[in-house]
VOBA-1610 file (N, C-alpha, C; in pm, whole numbers, padded with zeros to 5 digits, always signed):
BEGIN
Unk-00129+02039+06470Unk-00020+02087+06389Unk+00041+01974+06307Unk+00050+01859+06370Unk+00144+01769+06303Unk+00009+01694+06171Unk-00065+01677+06160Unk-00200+01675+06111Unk-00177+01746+05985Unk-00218+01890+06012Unk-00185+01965+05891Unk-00088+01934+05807Unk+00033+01881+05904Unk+00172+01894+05837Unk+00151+01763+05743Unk+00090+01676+05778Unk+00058+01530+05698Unk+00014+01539+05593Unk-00158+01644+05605Unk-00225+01694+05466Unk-00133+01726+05377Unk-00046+01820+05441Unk-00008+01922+05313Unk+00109+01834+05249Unk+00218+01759+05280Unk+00276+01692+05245Unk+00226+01576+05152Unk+00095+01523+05141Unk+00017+01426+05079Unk-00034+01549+04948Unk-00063+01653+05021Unk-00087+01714+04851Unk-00018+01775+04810Unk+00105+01786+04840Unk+00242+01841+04765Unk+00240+01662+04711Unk+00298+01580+04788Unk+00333+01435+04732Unk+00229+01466+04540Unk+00072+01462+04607Unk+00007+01382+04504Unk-00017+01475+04381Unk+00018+01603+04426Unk+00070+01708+04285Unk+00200+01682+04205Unk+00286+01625+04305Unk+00398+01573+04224Unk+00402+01495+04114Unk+00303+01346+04180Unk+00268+01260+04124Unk+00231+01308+03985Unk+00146+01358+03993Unk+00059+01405+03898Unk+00106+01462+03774Unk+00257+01574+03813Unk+00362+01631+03723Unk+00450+01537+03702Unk+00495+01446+03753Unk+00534+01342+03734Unk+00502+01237+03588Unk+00354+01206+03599Unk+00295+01098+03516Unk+00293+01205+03389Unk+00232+01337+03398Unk+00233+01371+03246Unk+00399+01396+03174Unk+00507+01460+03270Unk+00603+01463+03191Unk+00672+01336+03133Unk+00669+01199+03181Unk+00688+01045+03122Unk+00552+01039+03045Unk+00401+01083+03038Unk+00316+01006+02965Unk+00327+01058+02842Unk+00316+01218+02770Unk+00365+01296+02664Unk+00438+01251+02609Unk+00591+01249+02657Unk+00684+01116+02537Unk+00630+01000+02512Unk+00599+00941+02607Unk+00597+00790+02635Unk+00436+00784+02455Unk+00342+00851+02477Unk+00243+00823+02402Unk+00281+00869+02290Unk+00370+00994+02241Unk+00476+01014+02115Unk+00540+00902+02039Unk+00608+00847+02152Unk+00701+00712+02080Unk+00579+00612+02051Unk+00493+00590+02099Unk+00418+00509+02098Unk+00312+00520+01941Unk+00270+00673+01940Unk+00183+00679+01807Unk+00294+00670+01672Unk+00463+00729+01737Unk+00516+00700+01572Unk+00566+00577+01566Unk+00573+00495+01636Unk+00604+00317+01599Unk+00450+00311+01539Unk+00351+00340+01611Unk+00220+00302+01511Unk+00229+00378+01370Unk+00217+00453+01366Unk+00266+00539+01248Unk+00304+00504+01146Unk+00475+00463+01147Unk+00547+00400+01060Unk+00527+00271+01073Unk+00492+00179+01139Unk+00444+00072+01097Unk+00355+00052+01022Unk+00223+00100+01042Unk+00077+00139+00923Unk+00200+00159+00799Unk+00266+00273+00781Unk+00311+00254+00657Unk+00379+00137+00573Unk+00465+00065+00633Unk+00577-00032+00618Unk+00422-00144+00588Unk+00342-00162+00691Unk+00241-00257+00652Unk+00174-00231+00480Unk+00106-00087+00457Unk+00099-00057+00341Unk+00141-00103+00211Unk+00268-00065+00240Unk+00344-00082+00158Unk+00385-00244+00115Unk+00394-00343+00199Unk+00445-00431+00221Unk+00288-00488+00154Unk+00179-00470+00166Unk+00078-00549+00105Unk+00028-00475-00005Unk+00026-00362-00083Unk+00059-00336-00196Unk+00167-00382-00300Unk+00270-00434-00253Unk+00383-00514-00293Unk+00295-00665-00310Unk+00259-00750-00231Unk+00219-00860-00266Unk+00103-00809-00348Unk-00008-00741-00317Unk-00131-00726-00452Unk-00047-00713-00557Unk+00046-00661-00596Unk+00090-00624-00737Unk+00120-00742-00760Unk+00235-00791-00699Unk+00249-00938-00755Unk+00152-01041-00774Unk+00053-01041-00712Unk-00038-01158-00726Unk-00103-01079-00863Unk-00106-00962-00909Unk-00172-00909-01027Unk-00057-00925-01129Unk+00084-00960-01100Unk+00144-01027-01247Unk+00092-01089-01238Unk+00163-01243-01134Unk+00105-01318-01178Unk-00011-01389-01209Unk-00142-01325-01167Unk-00267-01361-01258Unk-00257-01325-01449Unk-00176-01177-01433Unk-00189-01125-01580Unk-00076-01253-01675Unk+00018-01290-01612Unk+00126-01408-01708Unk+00047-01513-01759Unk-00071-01551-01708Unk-00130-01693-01704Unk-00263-01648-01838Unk-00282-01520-01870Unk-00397-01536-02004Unk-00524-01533-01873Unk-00481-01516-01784Unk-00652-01556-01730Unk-00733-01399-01733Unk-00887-01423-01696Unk-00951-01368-01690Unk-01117-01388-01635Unk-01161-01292-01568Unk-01257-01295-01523Unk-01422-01318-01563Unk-01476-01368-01544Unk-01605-01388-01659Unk-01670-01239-01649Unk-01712-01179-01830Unk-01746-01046-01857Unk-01602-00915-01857Unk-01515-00968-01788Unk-01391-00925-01788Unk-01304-00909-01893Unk-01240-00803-01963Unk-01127-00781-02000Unk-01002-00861-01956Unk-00880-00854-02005Unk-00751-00900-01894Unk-00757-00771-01815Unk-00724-00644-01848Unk-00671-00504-01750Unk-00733-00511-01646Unk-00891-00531-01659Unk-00995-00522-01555Unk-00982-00642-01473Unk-00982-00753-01482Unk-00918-00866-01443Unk-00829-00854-01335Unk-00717-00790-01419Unk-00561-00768-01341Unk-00605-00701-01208Unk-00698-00598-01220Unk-00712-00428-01170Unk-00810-00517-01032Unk-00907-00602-01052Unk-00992-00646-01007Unk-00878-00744-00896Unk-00786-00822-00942Unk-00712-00871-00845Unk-00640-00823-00764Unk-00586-00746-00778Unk-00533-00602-00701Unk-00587-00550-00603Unk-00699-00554-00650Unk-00805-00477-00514Unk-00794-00627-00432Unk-00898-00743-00485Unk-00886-00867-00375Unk-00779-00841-00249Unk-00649-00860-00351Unk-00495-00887-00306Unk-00479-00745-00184Unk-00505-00634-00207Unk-00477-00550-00108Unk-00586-00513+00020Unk-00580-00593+00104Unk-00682-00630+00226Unk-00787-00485+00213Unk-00808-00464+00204Unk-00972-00385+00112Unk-00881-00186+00159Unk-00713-00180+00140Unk-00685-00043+00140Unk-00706-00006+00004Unk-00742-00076-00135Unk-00746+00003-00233Unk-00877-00074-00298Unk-00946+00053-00310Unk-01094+00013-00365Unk-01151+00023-00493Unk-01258+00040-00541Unk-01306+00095-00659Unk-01263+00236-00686Unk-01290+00305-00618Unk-01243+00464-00592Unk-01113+00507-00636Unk-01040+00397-00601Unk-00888+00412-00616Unk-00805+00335-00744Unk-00929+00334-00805Unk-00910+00256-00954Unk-00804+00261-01025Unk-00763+00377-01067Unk-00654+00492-01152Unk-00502+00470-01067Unk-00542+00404-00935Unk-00356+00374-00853Unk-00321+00290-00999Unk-00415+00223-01013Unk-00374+00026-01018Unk-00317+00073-01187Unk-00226+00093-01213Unk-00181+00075-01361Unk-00083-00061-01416Unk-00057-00096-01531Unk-00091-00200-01611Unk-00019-00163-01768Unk+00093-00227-01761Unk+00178-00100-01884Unk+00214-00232-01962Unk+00250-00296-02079Unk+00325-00398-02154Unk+00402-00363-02210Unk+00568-00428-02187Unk+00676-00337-02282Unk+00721-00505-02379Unk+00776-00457-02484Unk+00859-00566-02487Unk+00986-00627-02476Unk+01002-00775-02499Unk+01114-00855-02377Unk+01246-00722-02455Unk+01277-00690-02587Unk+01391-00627-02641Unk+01426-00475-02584Unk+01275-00387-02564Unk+01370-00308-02525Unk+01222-00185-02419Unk+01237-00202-02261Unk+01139-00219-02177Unk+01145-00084-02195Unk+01209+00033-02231Unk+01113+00164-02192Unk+01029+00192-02294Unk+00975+00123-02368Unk+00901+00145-02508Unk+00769+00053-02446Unk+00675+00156-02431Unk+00543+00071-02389Unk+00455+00041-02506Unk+00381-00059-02494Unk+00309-00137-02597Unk+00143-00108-02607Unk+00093-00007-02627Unk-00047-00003-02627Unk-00151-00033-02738Unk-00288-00115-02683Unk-00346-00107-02818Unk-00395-00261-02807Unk-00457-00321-02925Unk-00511-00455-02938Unk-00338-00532-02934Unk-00356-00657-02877Unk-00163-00718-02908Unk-00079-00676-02819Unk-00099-00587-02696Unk-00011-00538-02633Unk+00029-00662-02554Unk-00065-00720-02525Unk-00056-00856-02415Unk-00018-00959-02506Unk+00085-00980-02605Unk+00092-01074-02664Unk+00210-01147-02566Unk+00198-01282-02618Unk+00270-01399-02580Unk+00423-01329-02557Unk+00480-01351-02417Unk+00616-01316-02448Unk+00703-01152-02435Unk+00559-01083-02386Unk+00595-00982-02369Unk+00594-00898-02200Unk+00628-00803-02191Unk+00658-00792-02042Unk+00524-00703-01984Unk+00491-00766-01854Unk+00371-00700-01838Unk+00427-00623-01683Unk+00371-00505-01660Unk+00424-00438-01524Unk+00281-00396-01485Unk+00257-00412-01348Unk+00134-00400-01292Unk+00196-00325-01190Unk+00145-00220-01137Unk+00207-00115-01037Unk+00123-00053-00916Unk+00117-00009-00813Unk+00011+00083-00754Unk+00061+00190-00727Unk+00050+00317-00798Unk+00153+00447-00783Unk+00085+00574-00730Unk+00127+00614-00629Unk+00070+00746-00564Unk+00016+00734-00496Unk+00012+00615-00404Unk-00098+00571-00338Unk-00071+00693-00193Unk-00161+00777-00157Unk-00162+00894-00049Unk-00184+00842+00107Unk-00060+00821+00206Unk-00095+00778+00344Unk-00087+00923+00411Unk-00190+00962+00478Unk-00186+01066+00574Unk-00117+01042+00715Unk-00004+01079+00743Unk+00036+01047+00843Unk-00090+01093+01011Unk-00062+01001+01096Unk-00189+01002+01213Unk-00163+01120+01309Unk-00005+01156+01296Unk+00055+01267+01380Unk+00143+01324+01299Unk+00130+01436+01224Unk+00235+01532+01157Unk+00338+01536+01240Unk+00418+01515+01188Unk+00587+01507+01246Unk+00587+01664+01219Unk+00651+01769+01340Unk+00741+01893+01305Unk+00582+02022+01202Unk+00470+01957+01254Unk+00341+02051+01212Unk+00369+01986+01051Unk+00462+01936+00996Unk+00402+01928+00836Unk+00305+01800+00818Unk+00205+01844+00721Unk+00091+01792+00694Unk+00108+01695+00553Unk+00229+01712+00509Unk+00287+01600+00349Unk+00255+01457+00379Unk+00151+01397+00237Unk+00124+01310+00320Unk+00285+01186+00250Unk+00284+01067+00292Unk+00383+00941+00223Unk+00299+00891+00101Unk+00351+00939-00023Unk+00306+00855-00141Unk+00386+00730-00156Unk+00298+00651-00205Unk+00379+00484-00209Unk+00340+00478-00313Unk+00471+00404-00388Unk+00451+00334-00512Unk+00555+00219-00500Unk+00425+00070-00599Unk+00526-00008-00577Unk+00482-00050-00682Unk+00592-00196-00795Unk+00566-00221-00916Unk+00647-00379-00887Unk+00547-00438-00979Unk+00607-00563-01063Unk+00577-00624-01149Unk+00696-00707-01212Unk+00696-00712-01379Unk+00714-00877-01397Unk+00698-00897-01498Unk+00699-01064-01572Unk+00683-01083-01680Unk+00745-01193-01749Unk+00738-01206-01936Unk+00573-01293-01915Unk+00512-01250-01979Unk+00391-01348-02026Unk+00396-01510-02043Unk+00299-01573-02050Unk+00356-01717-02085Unk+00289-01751-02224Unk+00333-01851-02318Unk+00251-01876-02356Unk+00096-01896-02396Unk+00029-01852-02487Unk-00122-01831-02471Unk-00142-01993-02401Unk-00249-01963-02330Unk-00317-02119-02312Unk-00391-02175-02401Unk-00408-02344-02434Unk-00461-02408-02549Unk-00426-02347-02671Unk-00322-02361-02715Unk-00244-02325-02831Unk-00330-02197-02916Unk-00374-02142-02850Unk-00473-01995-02883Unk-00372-01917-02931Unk-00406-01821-03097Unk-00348-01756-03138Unk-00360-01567-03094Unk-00451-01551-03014Unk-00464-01407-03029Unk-00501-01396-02833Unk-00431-01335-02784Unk-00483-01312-02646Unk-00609-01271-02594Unk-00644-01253-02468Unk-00765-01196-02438Unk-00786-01030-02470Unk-00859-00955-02472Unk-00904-00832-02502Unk-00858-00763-02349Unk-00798-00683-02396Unk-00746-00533-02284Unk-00783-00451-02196
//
């Protein structure tokens, strides 16, 4: 009798256990995938921010790539700069607008847009993160957009006409 009474108490105990670990493991792995979650994003974001900038500043300096345009250039550093999340595929994020220094919502397109002195904005816009766990069943994914801007410098070697677009 006292035997039995041992069993059954060890498998009441180890059923407990058991209801036990999943009602702490369910949250516990929740909190756990949305710190991963929103971090992936914040990371995203945070190195799309430096690619853009490292794509002014390549575009301020006149440089360019051998067989390269400047745009393609710019577009081509961008990708480098963003640890391989934006690819060939994702070509059309990477935009590339020139306003000038007097009056920036007036964009500059065409041969001359990149002239000396004028403002160049290199951006990555719409970029689509699928979240890893839909919050609340919605499936929307986080579009990121991030941008940055700079006056041009001087052409290099007293060059009168910039590189091609």
């Amino acid at each position: 009798m006292k035997d039995t009474l041992v069993d059954t108490r060890r498998r009441t105990q180890s059923g407990h256990a058991f209801l036990e670990a999943s009602l702490v493991l369910v949250p516990l792995l929740a909190i756990v995938f949305a710190i991963t979650d929103y971090s992936m994003a914040i990371f995203l974001r945070a190195t799309f921010q430096h690619a853009v900038r490292e794509g002014v500043r390549y575009a301020i300096t006149f440089q360019t790539m051998s067989g390269m345009c400047q745009d393609a250039s710019i577009r081509q550093v961008v990708r480098n700069s963003s640890a391989g999340f934006l690819g060939s595929a994702q070509n059309e994020l990477i935009k590339i607008t020139y306003h000038p220094p007097s009056n920036l919502s007036q964009t500059l397109i065409g041969v001359g847009s990149n002239a000396a002195g004028n403002i160049v904005e290199v951006s990555v816009e719409d970029y689509s993160y699928s979240w890893m766990v839909p919050l609340m069943r919605s499936n929307t994914p986080l579009n990121i957009t991030v941008r940055a801007a700079d006056r041009t410098e001087s052409l290099p070697g007293g060059a009168t006409t910039p590189p091609c677009r």
